[in-house]
C-alpha positions as CSV (number, residue, x, y, z in Angstrom):
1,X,78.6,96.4,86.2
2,X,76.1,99.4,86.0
3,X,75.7,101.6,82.9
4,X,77.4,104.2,84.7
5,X,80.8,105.7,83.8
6,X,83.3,103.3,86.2
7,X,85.6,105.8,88.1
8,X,88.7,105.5,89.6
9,X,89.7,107.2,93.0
10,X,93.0,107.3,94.4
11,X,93.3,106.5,98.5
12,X,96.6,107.6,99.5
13,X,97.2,107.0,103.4
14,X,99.8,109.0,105.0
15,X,99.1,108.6,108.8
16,X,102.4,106.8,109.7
17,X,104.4,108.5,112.3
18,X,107.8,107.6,111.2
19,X,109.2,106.3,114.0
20,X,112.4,105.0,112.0
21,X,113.4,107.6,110.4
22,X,114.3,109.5,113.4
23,X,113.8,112.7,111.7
24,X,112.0,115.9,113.6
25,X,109.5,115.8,111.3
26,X,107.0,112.6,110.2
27,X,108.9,111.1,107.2
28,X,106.3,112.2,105.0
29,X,107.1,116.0,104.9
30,X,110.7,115.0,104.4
31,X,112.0,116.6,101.2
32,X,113.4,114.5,98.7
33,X,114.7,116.6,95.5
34,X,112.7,120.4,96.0
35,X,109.6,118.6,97.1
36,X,108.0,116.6,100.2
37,X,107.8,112.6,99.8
38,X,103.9,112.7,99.8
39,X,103.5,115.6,96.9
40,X,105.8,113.3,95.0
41,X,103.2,110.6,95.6
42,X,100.5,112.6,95.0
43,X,101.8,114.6,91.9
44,X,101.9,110.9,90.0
45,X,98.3,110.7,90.4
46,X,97.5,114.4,90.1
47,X,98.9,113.9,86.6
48,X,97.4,110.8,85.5
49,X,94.2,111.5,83.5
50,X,92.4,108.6,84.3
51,X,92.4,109.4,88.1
52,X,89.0,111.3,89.0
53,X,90.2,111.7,92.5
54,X,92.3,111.7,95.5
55,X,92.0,111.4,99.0
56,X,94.3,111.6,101.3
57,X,94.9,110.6,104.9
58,X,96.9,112.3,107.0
59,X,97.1,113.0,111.2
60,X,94.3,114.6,112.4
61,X,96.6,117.3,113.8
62,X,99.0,118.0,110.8
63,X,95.9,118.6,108.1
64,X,96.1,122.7,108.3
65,X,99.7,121.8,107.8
66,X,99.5,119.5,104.9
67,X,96.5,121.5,103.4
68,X,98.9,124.7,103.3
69,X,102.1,123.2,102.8
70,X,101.5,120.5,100.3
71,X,98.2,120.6,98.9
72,X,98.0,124.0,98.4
73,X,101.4,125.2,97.5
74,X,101.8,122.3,94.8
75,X,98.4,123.5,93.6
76,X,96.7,119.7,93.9
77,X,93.5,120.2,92.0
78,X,92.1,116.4,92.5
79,X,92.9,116.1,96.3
80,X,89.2,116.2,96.5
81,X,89.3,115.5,100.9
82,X,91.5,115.2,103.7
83,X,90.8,112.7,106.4
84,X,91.8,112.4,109.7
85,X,93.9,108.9,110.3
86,X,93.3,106.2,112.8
87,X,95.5,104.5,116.1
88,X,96.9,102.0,112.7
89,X,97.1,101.8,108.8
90,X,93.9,99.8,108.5
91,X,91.9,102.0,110.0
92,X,93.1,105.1,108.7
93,X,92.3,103.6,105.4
94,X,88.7,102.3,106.5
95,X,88.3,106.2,107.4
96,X,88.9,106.8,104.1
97,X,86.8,104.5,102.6
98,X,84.1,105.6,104.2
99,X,84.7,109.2,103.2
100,X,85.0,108.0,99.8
101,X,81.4,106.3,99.8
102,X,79.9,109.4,99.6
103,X,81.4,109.6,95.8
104,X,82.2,106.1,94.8
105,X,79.7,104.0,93.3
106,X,80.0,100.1,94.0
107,X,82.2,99.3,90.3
108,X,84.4,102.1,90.8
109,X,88.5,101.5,91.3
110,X,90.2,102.6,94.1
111,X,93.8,102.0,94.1
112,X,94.9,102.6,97.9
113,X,98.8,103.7,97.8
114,X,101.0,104.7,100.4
115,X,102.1,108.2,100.6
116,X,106.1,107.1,101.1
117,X,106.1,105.4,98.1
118,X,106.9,108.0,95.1
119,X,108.1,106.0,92.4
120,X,105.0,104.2,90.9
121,X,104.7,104.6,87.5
122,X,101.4,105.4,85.1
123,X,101.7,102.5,83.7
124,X,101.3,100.6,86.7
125,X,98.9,102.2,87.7
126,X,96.7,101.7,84.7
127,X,98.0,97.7,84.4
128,X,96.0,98.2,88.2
129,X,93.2,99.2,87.4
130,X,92.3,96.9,84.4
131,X,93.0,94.0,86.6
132,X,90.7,94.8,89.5
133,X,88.6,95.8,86.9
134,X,88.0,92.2,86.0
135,X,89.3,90.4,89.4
136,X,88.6,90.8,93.4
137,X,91.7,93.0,93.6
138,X,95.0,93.8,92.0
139,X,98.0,93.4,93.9
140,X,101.4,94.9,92.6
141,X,104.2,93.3,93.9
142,X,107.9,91.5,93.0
143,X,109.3,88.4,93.5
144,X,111.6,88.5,96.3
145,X,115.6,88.1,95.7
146,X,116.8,86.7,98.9
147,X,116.2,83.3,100.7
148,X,113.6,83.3,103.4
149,X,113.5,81.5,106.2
150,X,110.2,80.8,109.0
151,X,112.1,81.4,112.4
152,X,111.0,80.5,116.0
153,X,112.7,81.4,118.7
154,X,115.7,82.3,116.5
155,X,115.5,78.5,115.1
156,X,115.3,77.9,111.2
157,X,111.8,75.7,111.3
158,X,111.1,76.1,107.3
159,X,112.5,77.2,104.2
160,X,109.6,78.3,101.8
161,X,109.9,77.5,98.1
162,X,111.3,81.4,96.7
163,X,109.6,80.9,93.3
164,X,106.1,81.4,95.0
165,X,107.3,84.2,97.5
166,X,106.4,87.7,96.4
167,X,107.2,90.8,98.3
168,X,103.4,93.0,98.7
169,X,104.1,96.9,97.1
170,X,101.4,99.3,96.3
171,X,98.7,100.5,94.7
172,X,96.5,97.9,95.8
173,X,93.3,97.9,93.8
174,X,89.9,97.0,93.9
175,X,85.9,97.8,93.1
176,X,84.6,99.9,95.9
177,X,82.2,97.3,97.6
178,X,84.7,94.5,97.5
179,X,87.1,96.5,99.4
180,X,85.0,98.4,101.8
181,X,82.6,95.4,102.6
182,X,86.2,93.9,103.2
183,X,87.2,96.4,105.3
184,X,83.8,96.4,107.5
185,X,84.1,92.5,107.8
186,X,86.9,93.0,109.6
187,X,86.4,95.3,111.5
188,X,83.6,93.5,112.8
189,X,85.4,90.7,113.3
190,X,88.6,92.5,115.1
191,X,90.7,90.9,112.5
192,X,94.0,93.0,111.4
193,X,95.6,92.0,108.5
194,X,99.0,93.4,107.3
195,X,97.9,95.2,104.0
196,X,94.5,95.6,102.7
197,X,94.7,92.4,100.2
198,X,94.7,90.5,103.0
199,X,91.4,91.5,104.4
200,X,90.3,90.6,101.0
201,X,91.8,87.3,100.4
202,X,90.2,86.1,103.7
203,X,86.8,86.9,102.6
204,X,87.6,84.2,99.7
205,X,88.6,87.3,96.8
206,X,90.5,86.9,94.0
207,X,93.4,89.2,94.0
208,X,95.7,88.8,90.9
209,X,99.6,89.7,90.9
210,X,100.3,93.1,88.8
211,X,104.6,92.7,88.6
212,X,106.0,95.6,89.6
213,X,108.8,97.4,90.0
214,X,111.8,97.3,92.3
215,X,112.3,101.1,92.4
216,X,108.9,101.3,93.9
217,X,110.3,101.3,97.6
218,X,108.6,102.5,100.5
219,X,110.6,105.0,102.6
220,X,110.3,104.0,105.6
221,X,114.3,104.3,106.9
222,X,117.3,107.3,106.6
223,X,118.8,104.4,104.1
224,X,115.6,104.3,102.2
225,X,115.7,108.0,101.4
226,X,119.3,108.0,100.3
227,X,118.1,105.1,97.9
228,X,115.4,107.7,96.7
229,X,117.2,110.8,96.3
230,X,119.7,108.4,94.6
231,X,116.8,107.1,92.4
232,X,115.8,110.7,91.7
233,X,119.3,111.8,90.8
234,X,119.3,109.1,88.2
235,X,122.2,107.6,89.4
């Protein structure tokens, strides 16, 4: 660790085009209560003092309209730079890593969180942190409920053992150069991986389980924002 002050950045990719949802509008900008699901997101770490900064990914061609209509009009003081998302997830978030180089310093956190997920809590956040403080990466997830099966071909093959099958959430957290030499390793090597743990646990990381929290859904479907608005209503 340097003898500089460690700071933490929040990435917070919102480049999906919402293709489930079916709405006329990307499910980001959907409102749930009086606001849009990504300045829910980002008001959590807008109000967290121990988040220096956020960046935000969005589509190339909706930043005047996220600048104005979200940034702006919520008066987001830490949204510190909007970047313009890539063809998928991973490399929408490399884009922001590598925005973020120009501020972060190798020890710093970055906790990458998706925009369609506006339940995390502070404290999860800050149980984050501490753990890829001191690990290769901090992974916030839950154990899953159901039964799974492995299926080929629409036959049963395997039944994994549920008591070591967690379901991925985010933030997902790491030091700066673990994640972004992460991210550039695979990129080099055309790997994708399916969250941005993944690109870390194949370069031989560490990343440690933070338990989180089954309200922390991703909306992603029309039944996932009736679960939210449900959530919000405190019923």
């Amino acid at each position: 660790m340097t003898g500089l002050k460690t700071k933490t950045f929040a990435l917070i990719p919102a480049a999906g085009m919402g293709r489930r949802m079916g709405a006329s509008i990307n499910k980001q900008y959907l409102q749930l209560g009086e606001l849009p699901i990504v300045a829910r997101t980002i008001s959590i770490f807008e109000q967290a003092p121990f988040i220096d900064g956020i960046f935000l990914v969005i589509p190339e061609e909706e930043i005047p309209y996220c600048r104005q209509h979200v940034v702006e009009a919520c008066g987001f003081r830490k949204v510190l730079e909007i970047i313009p998302g890539g063809k998928e997830r991973q490399n929408s978030v490399m884009n922001g890593l590598n925005a973020l180089q120009r501020l972060a310093q190798k020890d710093d956190v970055v906790l990458i969180h998706d925009g369609v997920r506006p339940f995390i809590t502070q404290v999860l956040l800050q149980e984050s942190i501490a753990v890829a403080m001191n690990n290769d990466g901090a992974l916030v997830a839950v154990p899953v409920k159901d039964t799974i099966k492995t299926v080929r071909e629409g036959i049963v093959v395997d039944t994994p053992v549920r008591d070591t099958l967690w379901q991925a959430q985010t933030p997902q957290s790491f030091r700066f150069d673990i994640i972004h030499t992460a991210h550039l390793s695979a990129a080099r090597d055309g790997f994708a991986g399916t969250d941005d743990a993944s690109l870390v646990e194949r370069q031989g990381g560490v990343v440690r389980i933070v338990r989180g929290d089954y309200r922390n859904i991703k909306i992603t479907t029309p039944e996932d924002l009736v679960l939210a608005e449900a959530f919000l209503a405190g019923t």
